[in-house]
C-alpha positions as CSV (number, residue, x, y, z in Angstrom):
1,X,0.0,0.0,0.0
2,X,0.7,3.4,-0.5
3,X,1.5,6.4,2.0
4,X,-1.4,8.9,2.6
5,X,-0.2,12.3,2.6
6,X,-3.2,14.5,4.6
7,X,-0.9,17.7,5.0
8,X,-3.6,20.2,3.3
9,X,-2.4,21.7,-0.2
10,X,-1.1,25.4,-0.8
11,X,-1.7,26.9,-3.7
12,X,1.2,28.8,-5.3
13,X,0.7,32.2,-6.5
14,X,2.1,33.2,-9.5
15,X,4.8,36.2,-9.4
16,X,4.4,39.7,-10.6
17,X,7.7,39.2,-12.7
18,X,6.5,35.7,-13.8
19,X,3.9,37.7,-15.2
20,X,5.9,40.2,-16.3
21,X,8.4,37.6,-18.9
22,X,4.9,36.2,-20.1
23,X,3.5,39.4,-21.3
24,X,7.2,40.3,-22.8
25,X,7.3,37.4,-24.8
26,X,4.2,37.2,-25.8
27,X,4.5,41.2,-27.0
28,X,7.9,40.2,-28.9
29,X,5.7,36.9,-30.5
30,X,3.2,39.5,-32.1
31,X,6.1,42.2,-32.7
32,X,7.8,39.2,-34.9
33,X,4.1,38.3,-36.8
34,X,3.6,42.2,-37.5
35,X,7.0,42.8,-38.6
36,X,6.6,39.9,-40.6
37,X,3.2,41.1,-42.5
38,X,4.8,44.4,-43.1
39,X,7.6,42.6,-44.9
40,X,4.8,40.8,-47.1
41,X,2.4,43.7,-47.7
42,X,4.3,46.6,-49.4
43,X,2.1,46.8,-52.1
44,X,0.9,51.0,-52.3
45,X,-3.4,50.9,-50.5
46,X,-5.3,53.8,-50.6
47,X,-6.6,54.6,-47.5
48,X,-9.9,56.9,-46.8
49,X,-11.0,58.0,-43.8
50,X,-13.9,60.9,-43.9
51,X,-12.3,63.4,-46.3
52,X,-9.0,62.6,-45.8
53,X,-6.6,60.1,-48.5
54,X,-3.8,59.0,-48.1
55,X,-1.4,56.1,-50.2
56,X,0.5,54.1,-47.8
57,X,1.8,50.1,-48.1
58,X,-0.4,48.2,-46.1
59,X,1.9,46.6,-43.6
60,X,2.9,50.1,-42.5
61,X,-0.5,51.4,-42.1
62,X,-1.3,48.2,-40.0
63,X,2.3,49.2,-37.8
64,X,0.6,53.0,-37.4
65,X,-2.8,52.0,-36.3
66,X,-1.3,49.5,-34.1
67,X,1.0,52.1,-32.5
68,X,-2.2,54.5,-32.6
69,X,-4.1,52.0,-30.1
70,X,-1.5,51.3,-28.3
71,X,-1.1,54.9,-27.3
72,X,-5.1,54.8,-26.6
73,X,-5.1,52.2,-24.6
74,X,-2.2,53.5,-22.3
75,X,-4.0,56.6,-21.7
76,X,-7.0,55.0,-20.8
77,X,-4.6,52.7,-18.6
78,X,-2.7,55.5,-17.2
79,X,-5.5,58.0,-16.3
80,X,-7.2,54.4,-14.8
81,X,-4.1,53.6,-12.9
82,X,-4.6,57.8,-11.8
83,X,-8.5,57.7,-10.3
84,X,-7.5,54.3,-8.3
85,X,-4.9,55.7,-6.7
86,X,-6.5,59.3,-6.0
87,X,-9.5,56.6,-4.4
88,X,-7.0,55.0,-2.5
89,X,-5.4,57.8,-1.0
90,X,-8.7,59.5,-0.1
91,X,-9.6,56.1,1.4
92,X,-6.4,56.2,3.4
93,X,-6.7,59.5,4.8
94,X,-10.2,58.9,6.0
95,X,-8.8,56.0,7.9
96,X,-5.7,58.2,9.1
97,X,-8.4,60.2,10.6
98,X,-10.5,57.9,12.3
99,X,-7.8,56.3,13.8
100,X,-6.7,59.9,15.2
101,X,-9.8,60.2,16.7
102,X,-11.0,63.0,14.7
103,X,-13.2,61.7,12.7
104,X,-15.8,62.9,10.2
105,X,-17.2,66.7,11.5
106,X,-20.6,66.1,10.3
107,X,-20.4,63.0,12.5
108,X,-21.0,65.0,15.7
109,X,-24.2,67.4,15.3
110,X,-23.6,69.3,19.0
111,X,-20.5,71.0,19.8
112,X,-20.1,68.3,22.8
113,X,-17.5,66.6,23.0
114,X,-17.7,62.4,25.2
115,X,-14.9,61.9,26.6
């Protein structure tokens, strides 16, 4: 027969830097593949967009708009990234306070004071 192991099971958490290699080399993966279609597509596209026309090869106007939504998304990221940490601060200070003892001023409705 076989030994029973009953010590419970942890899980392990993955790492912030774990993380961090995945996302890189998955970002270098699709930097190869776009680099690669731009090689492939240099044939001259017209491109219209309201009144604006423009000629560009098609792999480079695929590299712009990429670059153009990458940009997007990291201001959308970044001004995310900003509100949570102004809420977290606020959130912070509120606890500062009422840890301090002085609490919220609309809390107390009487200028008396319990001591």
């Amino acid at each position: 027969m076989g030994v029973m192991n009953n010590s419970p099971k942890t899980k392990v958490k993955g790492s912030f830097a774990a993380t961090t290699w995945l996302s890189l080399i998955v970002g270098f993966l699709l930097l190869i593949l776009l680099i690669i279609f731009i090689l492939q597509n240099q044939q001259t596209t017209e491109l219209n967009f309201f009144a604006w026309s423009v000629e560009w090869p098609a792999g480079v106007a695929f590299l712009i708009f990429a670059i153009a939504g990458a940009l997007i998304m990291a201001l959308v990221g970044g001004w995310r990234m900003f509100e949570l940490r102004r809420q977290v601060k606020k959130s912070n200070q509120g606890v500062l306070r009422s840890e301090q003892g002085h609490g919220d001023p609309r809390d107390h409705s009487s200028g008396e004071h319990t001591v």
